[in-house]
C-alpha positions in Angstrom: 16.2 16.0 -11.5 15.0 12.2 -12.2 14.1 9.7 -9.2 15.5 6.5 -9.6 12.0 4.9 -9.9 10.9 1.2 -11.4 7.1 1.3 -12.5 5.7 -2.2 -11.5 2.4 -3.7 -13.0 0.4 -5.3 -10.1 -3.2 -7.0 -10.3 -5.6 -6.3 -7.7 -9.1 -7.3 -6.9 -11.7 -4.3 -8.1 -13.6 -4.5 -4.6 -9.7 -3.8 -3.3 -9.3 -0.9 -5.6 -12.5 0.6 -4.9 -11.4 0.9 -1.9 -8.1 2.4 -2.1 -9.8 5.0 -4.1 -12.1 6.2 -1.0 -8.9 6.4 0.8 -7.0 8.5 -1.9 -9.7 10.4 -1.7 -9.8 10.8 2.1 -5.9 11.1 2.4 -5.7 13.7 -1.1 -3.1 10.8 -2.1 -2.7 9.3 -5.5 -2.6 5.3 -6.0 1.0 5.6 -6.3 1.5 7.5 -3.1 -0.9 5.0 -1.2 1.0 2.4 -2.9 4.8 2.9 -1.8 3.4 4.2 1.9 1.5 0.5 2.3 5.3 -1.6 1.2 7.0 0.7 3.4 4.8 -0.2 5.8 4.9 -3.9 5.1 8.4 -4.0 4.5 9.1 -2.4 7.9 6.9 -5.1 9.9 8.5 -7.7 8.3 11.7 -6.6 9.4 10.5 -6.0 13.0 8.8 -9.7 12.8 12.4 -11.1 11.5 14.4 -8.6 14.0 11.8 -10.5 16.8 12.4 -13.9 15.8 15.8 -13.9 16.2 16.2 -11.8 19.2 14.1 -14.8 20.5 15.7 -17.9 19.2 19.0 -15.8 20.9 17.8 -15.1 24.1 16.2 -18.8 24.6 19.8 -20.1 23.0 21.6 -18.1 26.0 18.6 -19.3 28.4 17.2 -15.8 28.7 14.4 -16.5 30.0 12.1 -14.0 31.4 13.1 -11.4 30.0 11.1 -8.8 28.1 12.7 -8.7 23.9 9.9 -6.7 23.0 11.0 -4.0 25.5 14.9 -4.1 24.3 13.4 -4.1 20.7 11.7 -1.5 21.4 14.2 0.9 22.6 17.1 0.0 20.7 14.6 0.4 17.4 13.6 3.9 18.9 
């Protein structure tokens, strides 16, 4: 069965690549692998960091002060 995959070209510094090498080699993970698991990764803090901003613009908008959003983040993200 075929993935739905895109291949992407990307440029990255050697010193960066020599590096993700040692941890391929640490993790037994190809580039690829390392590759997807580091945008998942970004992708899914930059949702939390959006998810955060506006929970905070809200809560101050509603003068909710004093009240702990990384808390109720937290457990409705759980």
């Amino acid at each position: 069965m075929a993935k739905d995959i895109k291949i992407v070209s990307v440029s990255i510094p050697t010193k960066l690549v020599q590096e993700l090498d040692r941890v391929c080699d640490l993790e037994f993970k190809n580039r690829s692998e390392l590759y997807r698991e580091a945008l998942r990764q970004f992708l899914k803090l930059r949702r939390w960091q959006k998810l955060r901003e506006y929970s905070t613009a809200k809560a101050a908008a509603a003068g909710a002060d004093g009240v702990d959003l990384e808390a109720i983040i937290a457990e409705l993200t759980v």
